[in-house]
C-alpha positions in Angstrom: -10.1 6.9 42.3 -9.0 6.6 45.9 -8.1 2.5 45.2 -6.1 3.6 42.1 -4.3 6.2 44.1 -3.6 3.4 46.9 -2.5 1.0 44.4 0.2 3.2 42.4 1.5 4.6 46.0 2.2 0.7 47.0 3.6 0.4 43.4 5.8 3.4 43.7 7.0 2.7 47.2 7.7 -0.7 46.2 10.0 0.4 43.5 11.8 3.1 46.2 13.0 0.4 48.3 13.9 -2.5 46.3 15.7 0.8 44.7 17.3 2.4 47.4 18.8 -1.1 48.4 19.6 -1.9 44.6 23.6 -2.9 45.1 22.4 -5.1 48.3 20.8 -7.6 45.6 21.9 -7.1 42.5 23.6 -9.8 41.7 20.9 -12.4 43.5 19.1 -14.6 41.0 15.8 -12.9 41.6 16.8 -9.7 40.6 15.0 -9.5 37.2 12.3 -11.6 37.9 11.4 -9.1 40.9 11.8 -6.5 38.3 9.6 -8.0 36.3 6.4 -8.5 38.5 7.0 -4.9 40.1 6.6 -3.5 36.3 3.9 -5.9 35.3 2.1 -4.8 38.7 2.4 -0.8 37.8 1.5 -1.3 34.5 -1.9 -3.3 35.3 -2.2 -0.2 37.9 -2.0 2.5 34.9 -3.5 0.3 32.1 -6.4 0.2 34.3 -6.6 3.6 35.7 -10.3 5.2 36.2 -11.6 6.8 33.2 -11.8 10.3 35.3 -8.2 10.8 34.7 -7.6 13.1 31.7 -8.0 11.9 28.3 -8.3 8.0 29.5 -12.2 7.9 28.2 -11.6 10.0 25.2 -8.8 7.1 24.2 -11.2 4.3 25.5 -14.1 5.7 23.8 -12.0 6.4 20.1 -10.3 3.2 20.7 -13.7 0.9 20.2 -15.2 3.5 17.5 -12.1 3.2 15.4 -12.9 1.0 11.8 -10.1 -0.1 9.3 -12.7 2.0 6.9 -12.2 4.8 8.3 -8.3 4.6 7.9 -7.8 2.4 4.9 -9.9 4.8 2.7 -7.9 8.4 4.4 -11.9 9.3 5.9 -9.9 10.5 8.9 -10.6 14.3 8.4 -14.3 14.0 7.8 -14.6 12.0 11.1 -14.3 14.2 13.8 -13.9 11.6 16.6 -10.3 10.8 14.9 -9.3 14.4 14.2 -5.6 14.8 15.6 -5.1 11.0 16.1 -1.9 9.6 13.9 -2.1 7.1 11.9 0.6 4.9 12.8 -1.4 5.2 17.0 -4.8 4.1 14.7 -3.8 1.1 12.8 -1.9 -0.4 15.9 -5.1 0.4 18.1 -7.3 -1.0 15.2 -4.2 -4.8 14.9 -5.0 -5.2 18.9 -9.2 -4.2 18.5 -9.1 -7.1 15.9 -7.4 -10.1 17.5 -9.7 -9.3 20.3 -7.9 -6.9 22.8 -10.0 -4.4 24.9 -8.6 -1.2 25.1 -7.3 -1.8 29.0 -5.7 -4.6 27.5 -4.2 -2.7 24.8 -3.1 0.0 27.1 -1.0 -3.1 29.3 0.7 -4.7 26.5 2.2 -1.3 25.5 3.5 -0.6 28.4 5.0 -3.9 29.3 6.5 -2.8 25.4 7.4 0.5 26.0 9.8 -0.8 28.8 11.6 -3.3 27.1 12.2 -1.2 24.3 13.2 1.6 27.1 16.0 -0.9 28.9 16.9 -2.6 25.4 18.0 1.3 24.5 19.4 2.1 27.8 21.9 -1.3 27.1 23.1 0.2 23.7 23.7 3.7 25.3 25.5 2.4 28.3 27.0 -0.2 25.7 26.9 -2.5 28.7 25.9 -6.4 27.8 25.3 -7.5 31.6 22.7 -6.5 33.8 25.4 -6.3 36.6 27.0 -3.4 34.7 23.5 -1.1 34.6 20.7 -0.3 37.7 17.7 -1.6 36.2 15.8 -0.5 39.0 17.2 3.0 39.2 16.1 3.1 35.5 12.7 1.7 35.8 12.1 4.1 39.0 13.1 7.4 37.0 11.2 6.5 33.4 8.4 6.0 35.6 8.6 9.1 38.0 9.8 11.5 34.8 8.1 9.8 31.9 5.3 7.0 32.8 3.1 8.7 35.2 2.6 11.5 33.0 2.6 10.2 29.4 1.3 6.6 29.6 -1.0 7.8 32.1 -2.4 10.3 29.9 -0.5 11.0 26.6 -0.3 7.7 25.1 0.8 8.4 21.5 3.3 10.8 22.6 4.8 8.0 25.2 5.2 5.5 21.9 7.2 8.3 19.6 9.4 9.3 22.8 10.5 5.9 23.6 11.1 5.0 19.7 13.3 8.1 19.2 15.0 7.1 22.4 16.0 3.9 21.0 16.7 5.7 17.6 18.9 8.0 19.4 20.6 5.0 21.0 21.5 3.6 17.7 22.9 6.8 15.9 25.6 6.2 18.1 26.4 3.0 16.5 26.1 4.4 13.3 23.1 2.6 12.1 21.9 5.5 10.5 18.9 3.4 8.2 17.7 1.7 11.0 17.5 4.8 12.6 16.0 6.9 10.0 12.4 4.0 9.8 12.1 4.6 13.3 12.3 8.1 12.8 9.4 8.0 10.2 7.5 5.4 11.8 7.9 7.6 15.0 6.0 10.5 13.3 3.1 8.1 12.6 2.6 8.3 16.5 2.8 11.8 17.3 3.7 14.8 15.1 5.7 16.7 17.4 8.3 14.3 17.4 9.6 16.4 14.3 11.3 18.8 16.9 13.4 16.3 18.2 14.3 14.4 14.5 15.3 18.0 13.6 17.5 18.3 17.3 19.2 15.2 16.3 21.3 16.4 14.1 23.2 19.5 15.9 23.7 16.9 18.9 25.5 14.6 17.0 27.5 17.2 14.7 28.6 19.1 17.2 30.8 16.6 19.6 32.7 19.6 21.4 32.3 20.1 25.1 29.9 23.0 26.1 31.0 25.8 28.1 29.5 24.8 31.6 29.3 29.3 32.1 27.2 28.8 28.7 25.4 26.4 30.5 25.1 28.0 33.8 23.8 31.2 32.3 21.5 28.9 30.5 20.0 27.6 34.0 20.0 31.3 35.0 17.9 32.8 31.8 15.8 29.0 32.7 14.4 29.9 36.1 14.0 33.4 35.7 12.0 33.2 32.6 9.8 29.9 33.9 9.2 31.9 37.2 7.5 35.4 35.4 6.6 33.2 31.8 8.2 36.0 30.3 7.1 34.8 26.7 3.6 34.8 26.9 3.0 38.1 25.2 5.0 37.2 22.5 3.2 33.3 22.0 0.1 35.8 22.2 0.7 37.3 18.8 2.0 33.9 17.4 -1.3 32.4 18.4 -3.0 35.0 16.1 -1.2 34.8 13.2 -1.2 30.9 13.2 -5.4 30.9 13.7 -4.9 32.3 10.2 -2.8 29.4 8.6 -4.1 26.7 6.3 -6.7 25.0 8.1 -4.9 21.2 7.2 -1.3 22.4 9.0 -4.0 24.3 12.2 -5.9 21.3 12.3 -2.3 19.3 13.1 -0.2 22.1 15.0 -2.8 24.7 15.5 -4.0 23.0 18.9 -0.3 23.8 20.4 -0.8 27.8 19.7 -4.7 27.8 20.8 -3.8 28.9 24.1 -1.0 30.6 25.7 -0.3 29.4 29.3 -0.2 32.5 31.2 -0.5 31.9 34.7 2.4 30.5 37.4 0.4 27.3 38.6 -0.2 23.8 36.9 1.4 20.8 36.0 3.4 22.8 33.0 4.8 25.3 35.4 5.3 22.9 38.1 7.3 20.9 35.8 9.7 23.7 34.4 10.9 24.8 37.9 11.3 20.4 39.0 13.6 20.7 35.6 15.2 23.6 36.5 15.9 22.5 39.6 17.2 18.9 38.3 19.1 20.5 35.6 20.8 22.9 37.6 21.9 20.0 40.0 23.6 18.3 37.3 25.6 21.2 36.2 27.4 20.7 39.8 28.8 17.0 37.9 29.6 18.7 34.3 33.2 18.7 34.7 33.1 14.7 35.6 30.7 13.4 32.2 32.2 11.3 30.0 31.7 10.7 26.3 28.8 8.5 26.8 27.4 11.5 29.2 27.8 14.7 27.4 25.6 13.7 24.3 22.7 13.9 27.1 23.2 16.7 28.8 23.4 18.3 25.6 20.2 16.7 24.6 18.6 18.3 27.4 20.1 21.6 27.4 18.5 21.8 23.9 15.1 20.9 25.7 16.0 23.6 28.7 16.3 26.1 25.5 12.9 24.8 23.9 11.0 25.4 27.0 12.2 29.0 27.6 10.4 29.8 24.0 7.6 27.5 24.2 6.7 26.8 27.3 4.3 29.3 27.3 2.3 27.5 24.7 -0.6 25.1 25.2 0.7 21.1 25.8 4.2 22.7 24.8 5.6 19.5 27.1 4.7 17.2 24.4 7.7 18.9 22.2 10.1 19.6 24.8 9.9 16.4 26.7 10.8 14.7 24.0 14.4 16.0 25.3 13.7 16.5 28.9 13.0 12.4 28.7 17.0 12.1 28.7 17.7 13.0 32.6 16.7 9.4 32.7 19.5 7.6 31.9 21.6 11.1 32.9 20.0 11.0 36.5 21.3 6.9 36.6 24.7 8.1 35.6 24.6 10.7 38.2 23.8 8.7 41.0 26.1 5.8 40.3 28.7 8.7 41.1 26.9 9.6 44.6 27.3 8.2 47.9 24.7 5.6 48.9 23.2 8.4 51.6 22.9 11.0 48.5 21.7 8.5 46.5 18.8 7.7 48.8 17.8 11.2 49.4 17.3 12.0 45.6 15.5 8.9 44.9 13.0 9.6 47.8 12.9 13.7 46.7 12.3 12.7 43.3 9.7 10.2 44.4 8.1 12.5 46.2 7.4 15.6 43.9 6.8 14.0 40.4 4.7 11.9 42.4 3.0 15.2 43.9 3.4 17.0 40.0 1.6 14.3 38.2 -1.2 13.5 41.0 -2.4 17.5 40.1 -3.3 16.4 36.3 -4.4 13.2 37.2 -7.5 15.4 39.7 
């Protein structure tokens, strides 16, 4: 555990500094192929991670049990080792199992997939066509620090349903609405949840006026108050009951999410709320500078910030509102392209350094 923790420390530091100093090299000829081997070297470094780290063995274990049986003849309920795994997440696990992949291997070629579909997405939503126009390293630094530790670490299917609605939600923009509708489906095949956001879709792109920033700052106000005393736990208490008493096939899908009400301050959840509150509330300071191609994400996440006051409270609630929280990613690149090179460092370290600190307390 130790050498794993050593390795993705060099990995992460490696990524700082080539970072920090991105604009001193950008436009030298190695500055993809650096790119390259510093996300092939994280991705060996979480693809191979020890099996102590949460939910890595139960993966491992389901990925070599899996049989096209199992799936091809719908026996999924009546084997309890695939209860609550998607199909879609089966039958890929079950392509790679066949032409011979082990499950580590699996794990690597995701990831290294998972990016590229990541920066191909970026590209339409910055509608840039040159890498000289977008910070590939600022991006690969941030998806990894808000999104990779945590979900290809340890929530795999979600990770693959996040990144194809973020490339679905790059398209809507270009109107592709078919295109973006299969990747909606195929997206629920990975990872139920990803409903919420299919559903949030549609107010963020019918509503294109700009947002009261005092609507927004009382938002960020209601935010940090209720994270801080998880002032909806009593009343995720008396949802918990009433769904225990639901149809077993929609508790045995969504019951898992109400199972448990999160009532205490520490944890990776809570942890996570006030970092969010705390990077949300910094952006606000920038509303009055975002630009068309900006304000679509802030509202994105605003609509996450008003997820998590109502559900945060609730078991793995993160897996539903990250889905939105996923877009201070390319927010957080626009920002910083705005701040001085001094600033800019600062927030890369700070950011570094406490999602590095938030995701090492799941990963124990």
């Amino acid at each position: 555990m130790n050498f794993f923790y050593f390795l993705l420390i060099i990995s992460l530091l490696s990524f700082l500094i080539f970072t920090v100093n991105e604009y001193k090299f950008i436009k030298n000829k190695y500055y993809l192929l650096l790119l390259a081997l510093l996300i092939l070297f994280y991705c060996i470094v979480i693809a191979y991670r020890p099996i102590t780290i949460p939910d890595t063995e139960t993966y491992i274990n389901r990925y070599y049990m899996m049989e096209w049986e199992d799936v091809l003849t719908f026996q999924v309920l009546s084997r309890n080792y695939l209860i609550g795994f998607e199909y879609g997440f089966m039958v890929l696990c079950l392509i790679f199992k066949t032409i011979g992949f082990t499950a580590e291997q699996f794990f690597l070629i995701l990831y290294l997939l998972e990016f590229i579909l990541f920066f191909k997405a970026s590209n339409n939503l910055f509608k840039v066509e040159e890498h000289k126009n977008i910070n590939y390293y600022t991006l690969a630094l941030l998806f990894i620090l808000i999104f990779g530790l945590y979900y290809q670490g340890i929530a795999i299917r979600s990770s693959i349903s996040i990144v194809l609605l973020y490339y679905a939600y790059s398209i809507l923009k270009q109107k592709k609405y078919l295109k973006t509708i299969i990747l909606c489906l195929i997206s629920i095949l990975f990872h139920r949840t990803s409903v919420v956001f299919i559903l949030g879709l549609i107010p963020i792109f019918l509503y294109k006026k700009k947002v009261s920033k005092k609507i927004l700052l009382l938002l960020w106000i209601i935010m940090g108050i209720t994270v801080v005393f998880n002032l909806f736990a009593i009343f995720w208490n008396v949802i918990a009951e009433i769904v225990n008493q639901i149809d077993v096939i929609f508790h045995l899908n969504y019951g898992i999410y109400f199972a448990n009400v999160n009532n205490n301050i520490g944890g990776r959840i809570v942890l996570s709320r006030l970092l969010y509150w705390i990077i949300y509330g910094y952006s606000l300071f920038y509303y009055d500078e975002f630009d068309e191609n900006t304000l679509p994400l802030i509202n994105t996440i605003s609509i996450g910030c008003v997820l998590m006051l109502f559900i945060g409270s609730l078991t793995t609630s993160n897996r539903i509102y990250d889905y939105f929280i996923f877009y201070f990613i390319p927010l957080y690149h626009n920002l910083l392209n705005k701040t001085t090179k001094d600033k800019r460092k600062l927030i890369l370290i700070a950011f570094t350094i406490l999602f590095f600190i938030m995701n090492i307390r799941i990963f124990e």
